[in-house]
C-alpha positions in Angstrom: 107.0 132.3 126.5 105.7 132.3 129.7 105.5 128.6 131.8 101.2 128.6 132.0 100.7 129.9 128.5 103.2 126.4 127.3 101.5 124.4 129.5 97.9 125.4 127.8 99.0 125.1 124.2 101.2 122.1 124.8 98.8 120.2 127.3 96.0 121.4 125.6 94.7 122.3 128.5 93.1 125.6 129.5 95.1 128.2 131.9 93.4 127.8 135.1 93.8 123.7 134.3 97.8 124.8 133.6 98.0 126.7 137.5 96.6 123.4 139.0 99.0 121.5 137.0 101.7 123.7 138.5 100.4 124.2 142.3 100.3 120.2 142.7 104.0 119.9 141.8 103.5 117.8 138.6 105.6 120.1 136.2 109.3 120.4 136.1 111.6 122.5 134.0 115.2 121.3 133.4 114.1 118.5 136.3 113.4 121.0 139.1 109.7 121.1 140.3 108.3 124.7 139.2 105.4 126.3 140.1 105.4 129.6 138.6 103.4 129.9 135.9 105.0 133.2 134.7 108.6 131.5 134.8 109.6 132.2 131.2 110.9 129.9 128.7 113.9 129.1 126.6 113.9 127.5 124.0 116.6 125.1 125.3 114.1 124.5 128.3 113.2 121.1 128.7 109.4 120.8 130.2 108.0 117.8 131.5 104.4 117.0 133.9 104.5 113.4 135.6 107.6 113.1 133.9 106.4 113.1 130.4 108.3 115.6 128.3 106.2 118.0 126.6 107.1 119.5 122.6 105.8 122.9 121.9 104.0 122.9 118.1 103.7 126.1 116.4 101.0 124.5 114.1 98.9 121.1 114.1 98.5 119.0 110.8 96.3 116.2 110.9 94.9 112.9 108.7 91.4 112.4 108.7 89.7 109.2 106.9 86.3 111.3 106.1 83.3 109.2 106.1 80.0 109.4 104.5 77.7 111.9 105.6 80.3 114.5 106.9 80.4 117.7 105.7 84.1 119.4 105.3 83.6 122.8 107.1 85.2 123.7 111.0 81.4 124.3 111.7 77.4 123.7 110.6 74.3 123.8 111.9 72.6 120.7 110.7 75.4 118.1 109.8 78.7 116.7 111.6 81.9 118.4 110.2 85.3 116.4 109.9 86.4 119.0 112.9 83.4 117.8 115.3 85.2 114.4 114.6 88.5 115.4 116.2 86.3 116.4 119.3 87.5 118.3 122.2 91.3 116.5 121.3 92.6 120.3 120.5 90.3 123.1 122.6 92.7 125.9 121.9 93.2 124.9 118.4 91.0 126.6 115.2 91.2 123.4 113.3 89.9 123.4 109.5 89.8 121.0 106.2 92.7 122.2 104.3 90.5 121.5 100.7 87.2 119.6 100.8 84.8 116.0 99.6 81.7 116.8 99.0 79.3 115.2 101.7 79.1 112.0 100.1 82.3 111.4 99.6 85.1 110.1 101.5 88.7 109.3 102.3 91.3 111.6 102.8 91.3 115.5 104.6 93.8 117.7 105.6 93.0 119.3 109.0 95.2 121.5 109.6 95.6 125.6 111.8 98.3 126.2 109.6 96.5 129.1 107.1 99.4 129.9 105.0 100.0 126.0 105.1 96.6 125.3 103.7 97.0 128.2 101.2 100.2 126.5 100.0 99.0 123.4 99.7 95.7 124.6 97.8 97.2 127.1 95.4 97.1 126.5 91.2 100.4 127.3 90.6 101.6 124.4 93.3 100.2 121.7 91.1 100.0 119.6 94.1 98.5 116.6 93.5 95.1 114.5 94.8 94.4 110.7 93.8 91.2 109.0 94.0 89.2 105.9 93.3 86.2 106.5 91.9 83.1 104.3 90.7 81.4 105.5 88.0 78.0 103.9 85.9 79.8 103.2 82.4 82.8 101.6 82.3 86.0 103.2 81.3 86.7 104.2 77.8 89.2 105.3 75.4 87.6 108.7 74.7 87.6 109.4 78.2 91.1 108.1 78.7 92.5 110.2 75.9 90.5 113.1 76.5 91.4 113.4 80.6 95.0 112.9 79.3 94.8 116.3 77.2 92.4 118.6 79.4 88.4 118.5 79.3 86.6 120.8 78.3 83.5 120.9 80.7 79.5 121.9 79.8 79.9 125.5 81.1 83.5 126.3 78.5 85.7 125.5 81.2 89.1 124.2 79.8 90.7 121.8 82.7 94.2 121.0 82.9 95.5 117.6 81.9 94.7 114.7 84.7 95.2 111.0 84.6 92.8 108.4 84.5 92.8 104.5 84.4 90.9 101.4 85.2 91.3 99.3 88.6 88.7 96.6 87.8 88.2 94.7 84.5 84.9 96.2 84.0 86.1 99.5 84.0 83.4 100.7 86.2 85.8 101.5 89.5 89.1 104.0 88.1 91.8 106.2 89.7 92.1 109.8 88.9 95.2 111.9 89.3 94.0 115.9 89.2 96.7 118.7 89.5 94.2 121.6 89.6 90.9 121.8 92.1 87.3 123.1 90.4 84.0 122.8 91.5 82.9 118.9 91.5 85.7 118.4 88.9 85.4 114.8 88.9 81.7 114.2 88.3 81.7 117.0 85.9 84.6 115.6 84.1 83.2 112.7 83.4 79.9 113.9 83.1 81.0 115.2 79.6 81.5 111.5 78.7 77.9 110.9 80.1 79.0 109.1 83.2 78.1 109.5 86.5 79.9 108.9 89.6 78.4 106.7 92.1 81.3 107.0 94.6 84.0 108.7 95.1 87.2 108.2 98.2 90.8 110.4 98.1 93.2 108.0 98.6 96.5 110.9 98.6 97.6 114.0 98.4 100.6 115.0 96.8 103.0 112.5 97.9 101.0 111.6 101.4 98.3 108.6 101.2 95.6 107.8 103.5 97.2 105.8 106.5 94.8 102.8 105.4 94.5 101.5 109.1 92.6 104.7 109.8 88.5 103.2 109.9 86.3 106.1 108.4 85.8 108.6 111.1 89.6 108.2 112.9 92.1 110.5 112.4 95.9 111.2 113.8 98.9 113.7 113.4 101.1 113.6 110.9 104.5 112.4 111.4 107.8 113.8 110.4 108.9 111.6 107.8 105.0 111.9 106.6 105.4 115.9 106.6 108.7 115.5 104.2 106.5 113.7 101.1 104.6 117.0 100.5 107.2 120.6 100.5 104.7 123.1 98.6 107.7 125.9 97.4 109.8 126.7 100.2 107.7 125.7 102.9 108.8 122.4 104.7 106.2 119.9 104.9 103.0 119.3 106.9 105.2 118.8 110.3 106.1 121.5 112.5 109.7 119.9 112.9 110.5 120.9 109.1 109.7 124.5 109.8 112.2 127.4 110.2 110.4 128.7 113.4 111.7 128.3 117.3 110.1 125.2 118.8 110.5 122.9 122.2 112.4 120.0 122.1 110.7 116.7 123.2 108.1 114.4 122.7 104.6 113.1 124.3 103.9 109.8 124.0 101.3 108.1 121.8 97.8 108.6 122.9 94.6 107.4 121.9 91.0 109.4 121.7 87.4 108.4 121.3 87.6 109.2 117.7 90.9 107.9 116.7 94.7 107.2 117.6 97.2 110.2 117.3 100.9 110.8 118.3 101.4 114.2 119.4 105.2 115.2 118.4 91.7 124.0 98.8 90.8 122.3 97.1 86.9 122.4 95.7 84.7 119.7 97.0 85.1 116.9 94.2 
């Protein structure tokens, strides 16, 4: 790989930002100043700019604590979408919600420019888990327990796959649900059956992965490695880059911090 094009992906930085970079002396390869931006690369190159060592990443994977109000989409017209809230963090990245909330929901998304990732992640015959915490009008039954437990059968005919469901308050009015499958709004129409309504709705996980709870709504960060090990969809290797079987740069750039959250560098159906 040529030295400008590593600079712009890894910097995040645009190519004529990448020559600047180079022209002023503030990037070295191996330790020796360079200025070339068509030097090309090994992959046992080390890279660094004011010293900092830079890590090339194939693919980015992020956690995003979705608030309120925020539409899951890379793009729309009217509302804010959980990519606007990443910002300009990732310029030459086509981020998108790996699965979706609804606008009024919130909690966890996967953003993510890892396509066969997302597919992997999304696909029925992964079974890959998604918990929530949901409030609902009528408090928890048995009937709604038992029939969760062996598949509802929605309004349309729809026959849904077994899912979990139990009480976190006494009243039975705020519950977790485990789903392994991803329909259309399967939560409110689930328990719409039961003629319940949801009043709220927040992902807490997915798969093995839960929402880093010191995330406020609206921040985000990357994935670490140990995260990207709870969640190995077939023979895939995690969210994180490091797990995958592709050629990568050795390093790492230290912890930074954006206007919409913290970060360290290193589909489902809206519910």
């Amino acid at each position: 790989m040529r030295l400008d094009k590593y600079l712009a992906e890894t910097a995040q930085c645009t190519r004529s930002e990448a020559k600047a970079l180079l022209a002023k002396g503030r990037v070295t390869v191996n330790g020796a100043v360079c200025r070339k931006g068509d030097t090309q690369l090994k992959e046992a190159d080390a890279v660094a700019v004011d010293g900092k060592a830079l890590a090339y990443r194939q693919f980015v994977y992020l956690m995003l604590n979705k608030p309120e109000g925020v539409v899951s989409a890379s793009t729309d017209k009217r509302d804010t979408t959980v990519v606007d809230l990443v910002g300009d963090a990732y310029p030459r990245r086509e981020l998108f919600p790996a699965g979706r909330l609804d606008k009024t929901s919130t909690g966890f998304v996967l953003l993510t420019d890892d396509g066969g990732f997302a597919h992997d992640i999304l696909a029925p015959k992964r079974h890959v888990s998604k918990t929530y915490t949901v409030v609902i009008d009528t408090p928890l039954t048995e009937e709604m327990k038992a029939g969760f437990a062996a598949g509802v059968t929605l309004a349309d005919g729809t026959a849904l796959s077994p899912a979990e469901v139990s009480a976190l308050t006494p009243d039975g009015l705020t519950v977790r649900v485990l789903l392994r499958q991803g329909v259309y709004h399967q939560i409110k129409r689930m328990f719409g059956v039961y003629g319940a309504g949801v009043n709220a709705l927040h992902r807490d996980a997915i798969g093995g992965l839960a929402l880093d709870e010191s995330l406020a709504p609206g921040q985000w960060r990357e994935l670490t490695a140990d995260e990207g090990a709870k969640n190995n969809p077939g023979e895939r290797t995690g969210f994180h880059p490091g797990f995958k079987k592709v050629s990568h740069f050795t390093g790492k750039i230290a912890l930074r911090t954006t206007q919409k959250g913290p970060f360290w560098p290193e589909n489902d159906p809206e519910r």
